[in-house]
TORMISE-764193 format. One record per residue (C-alpha): z, x, y. Coordinates in steps of 0.1 Angstrom, whole numbers. Layout:
TORMISE-764193
Z;X;Y
...
END
This chain:
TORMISE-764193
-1051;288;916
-1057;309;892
-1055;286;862
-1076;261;875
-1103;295;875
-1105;300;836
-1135;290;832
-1149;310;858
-1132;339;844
-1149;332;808
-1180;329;825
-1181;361;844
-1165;382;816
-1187;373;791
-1220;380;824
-1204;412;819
-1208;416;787
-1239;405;789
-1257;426;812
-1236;459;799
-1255;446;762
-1289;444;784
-1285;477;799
-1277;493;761
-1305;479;748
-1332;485;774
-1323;518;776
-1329;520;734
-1361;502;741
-1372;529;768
-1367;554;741
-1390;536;721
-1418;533;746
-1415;572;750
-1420;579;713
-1450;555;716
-1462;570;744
-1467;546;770
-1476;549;805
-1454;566;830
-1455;539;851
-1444;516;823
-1414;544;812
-1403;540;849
-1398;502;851
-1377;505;823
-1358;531;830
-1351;514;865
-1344;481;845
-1316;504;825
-1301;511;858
-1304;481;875
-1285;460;848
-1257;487;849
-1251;478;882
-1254;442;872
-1223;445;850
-1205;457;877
-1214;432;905
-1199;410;876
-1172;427;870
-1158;422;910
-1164;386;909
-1145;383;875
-1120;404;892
-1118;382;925
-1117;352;905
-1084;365;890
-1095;383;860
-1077;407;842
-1086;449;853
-1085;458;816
-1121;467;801
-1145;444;790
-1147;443;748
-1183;449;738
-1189;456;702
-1211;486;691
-1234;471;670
-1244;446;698
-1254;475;720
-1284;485;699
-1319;469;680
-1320;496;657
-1356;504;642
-1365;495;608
-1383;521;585
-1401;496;568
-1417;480;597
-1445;502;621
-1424;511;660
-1455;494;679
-1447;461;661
-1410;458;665
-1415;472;698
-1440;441;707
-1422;419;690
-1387;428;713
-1406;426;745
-1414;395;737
-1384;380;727
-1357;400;752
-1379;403;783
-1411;380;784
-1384;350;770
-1351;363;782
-1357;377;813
-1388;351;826
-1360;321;816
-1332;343;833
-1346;344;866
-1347;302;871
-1311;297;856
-1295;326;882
-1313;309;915
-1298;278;901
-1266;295;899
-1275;305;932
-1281;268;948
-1245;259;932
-1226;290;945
-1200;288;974
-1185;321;970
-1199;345;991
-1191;372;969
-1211;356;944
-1238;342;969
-1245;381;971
-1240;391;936
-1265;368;927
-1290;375;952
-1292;411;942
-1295;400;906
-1324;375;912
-1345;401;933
-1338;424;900
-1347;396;875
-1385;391;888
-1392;427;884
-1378;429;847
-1395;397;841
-1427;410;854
-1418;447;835
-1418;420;799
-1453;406;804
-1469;440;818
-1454;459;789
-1464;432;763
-1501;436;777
-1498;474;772
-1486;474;739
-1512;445;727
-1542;471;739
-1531;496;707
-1541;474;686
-1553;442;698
-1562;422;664
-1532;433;643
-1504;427;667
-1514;392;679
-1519;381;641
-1481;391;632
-1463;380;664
-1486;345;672
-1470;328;643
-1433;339;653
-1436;328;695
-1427;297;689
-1397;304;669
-1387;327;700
-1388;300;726
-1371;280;703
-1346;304;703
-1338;299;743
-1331;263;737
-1308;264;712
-1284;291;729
-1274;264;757
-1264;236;735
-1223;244;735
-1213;250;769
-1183;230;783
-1183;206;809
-1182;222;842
-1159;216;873
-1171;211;909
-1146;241;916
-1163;264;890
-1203;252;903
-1187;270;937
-1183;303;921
-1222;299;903
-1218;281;872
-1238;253;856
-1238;222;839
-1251;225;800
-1277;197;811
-1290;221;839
-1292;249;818
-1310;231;791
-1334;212;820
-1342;247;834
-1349;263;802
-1372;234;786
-1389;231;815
-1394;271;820
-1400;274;788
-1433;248;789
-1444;257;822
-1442;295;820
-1432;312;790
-1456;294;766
-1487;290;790
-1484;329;797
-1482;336;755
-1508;313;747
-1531;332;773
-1523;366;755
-1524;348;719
-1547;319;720
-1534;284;705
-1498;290;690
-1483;281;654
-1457;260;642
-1428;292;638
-1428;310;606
-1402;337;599
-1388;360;623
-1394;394;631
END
């Protein structure tokens, strides 16, 4: 039985990965927000986020596991795990410009694809997994645009001239990351997978009904994507 699970195992493994890579780098990003001196409310959400996608990778890890995955550890590599700030670029700026890309695109498009995953899963294990990641994902979704807003107020004109040219090239972004994915079984939909049309449905369609209305809100009329940032 196991065989016919590869692909749920892939899938699941590289979840792990993925939310062990989130929890690296939001903790960095709180760092950040400290040194700029943000509110303590803000500072709490991410540290909460930090923890919460920590136990993410984990809930992960038991459904690879159940589905017949290996006990050894996950392979991250180290230089995935961090942004790294640039010397040659002010912190407010690149910290702006990751909200925006990791949490007002990642985790607002994140939150659609996992209830989907949701609607397909069988498993109960996963049924649960996923519902405790879902109840997560509005909160770090709603941490990205809040935080955003904060960092905009320091200074209002300058930020919004540098990042409005580059949103579009961060949505843009989201679309192309779904365009390989492998046929998927009726089997692996059980255990919370999806088709690469409904990935690419979901995101296009999240993408023009929430992510851009909510930048062009905070940015005015967007720009055909120049550079990145």
């Amino acid at each position: 039985m196991h065989d016919s699970l590869e692909g749920v195992q892939r899938e699941w493994a590289a979840r792990v990965v993925a939310e062990y890579r989130s929890a690296a780098l939001s903790a960095e990003y709180l760092h950040w927000l400290i040194r700029l001196g943000l509110s303590p409310d803000t500072l709490e959400d991410c540290h909460r986020t930090v923890a919460e996608e920590l136990r993410h990778a984990e809930l992960a890890r038991e459904v690879y596991l159940a589905a017949g995955g290996s006990a050894a550890p996950n392979a991250l590599e180290e230089s995935s795990l961090r942004f790294g700030a640039r010397d040659d670029l002010p912190l407010l700026l690149q910290a702006a410009s990751v909200c925006a890309r990791m949490f007002c695109c990642g985790e607002t498009v994140a939150l659609p694809l996992f209830q989907a995953m949701r609607a397909n899963a069988q498993h109960p294990l996963v049924q649960t997994t996923l519902d405790e990641i879902i109840r997560d994902e509005a909160k770090h979704r709603a941490f990205g645009w809040s935080t955003l807003e904060e960092l905009l107020e320091r200074d209002p004109a300058g930020l919004r001239a540098t990042l409005r040219p580059r949103i579009q090239g961060y949505t843009q972004e989201l679309l192309r990351g779904y365009r390989k994915l492998s046929p998927t079984s009726a089997l692996e939909k059980s255990w919370g997978l999806l088709q690469a049309e409904q990935y690419a449905e979901i995101t296009q369609q999240c993408v023009e009904t929430q992510i851009l209305p909510r930048f062009e809100r905070l940015f005015g009329p967007l720009e055909a994507p120049q550079g990145e940032l």
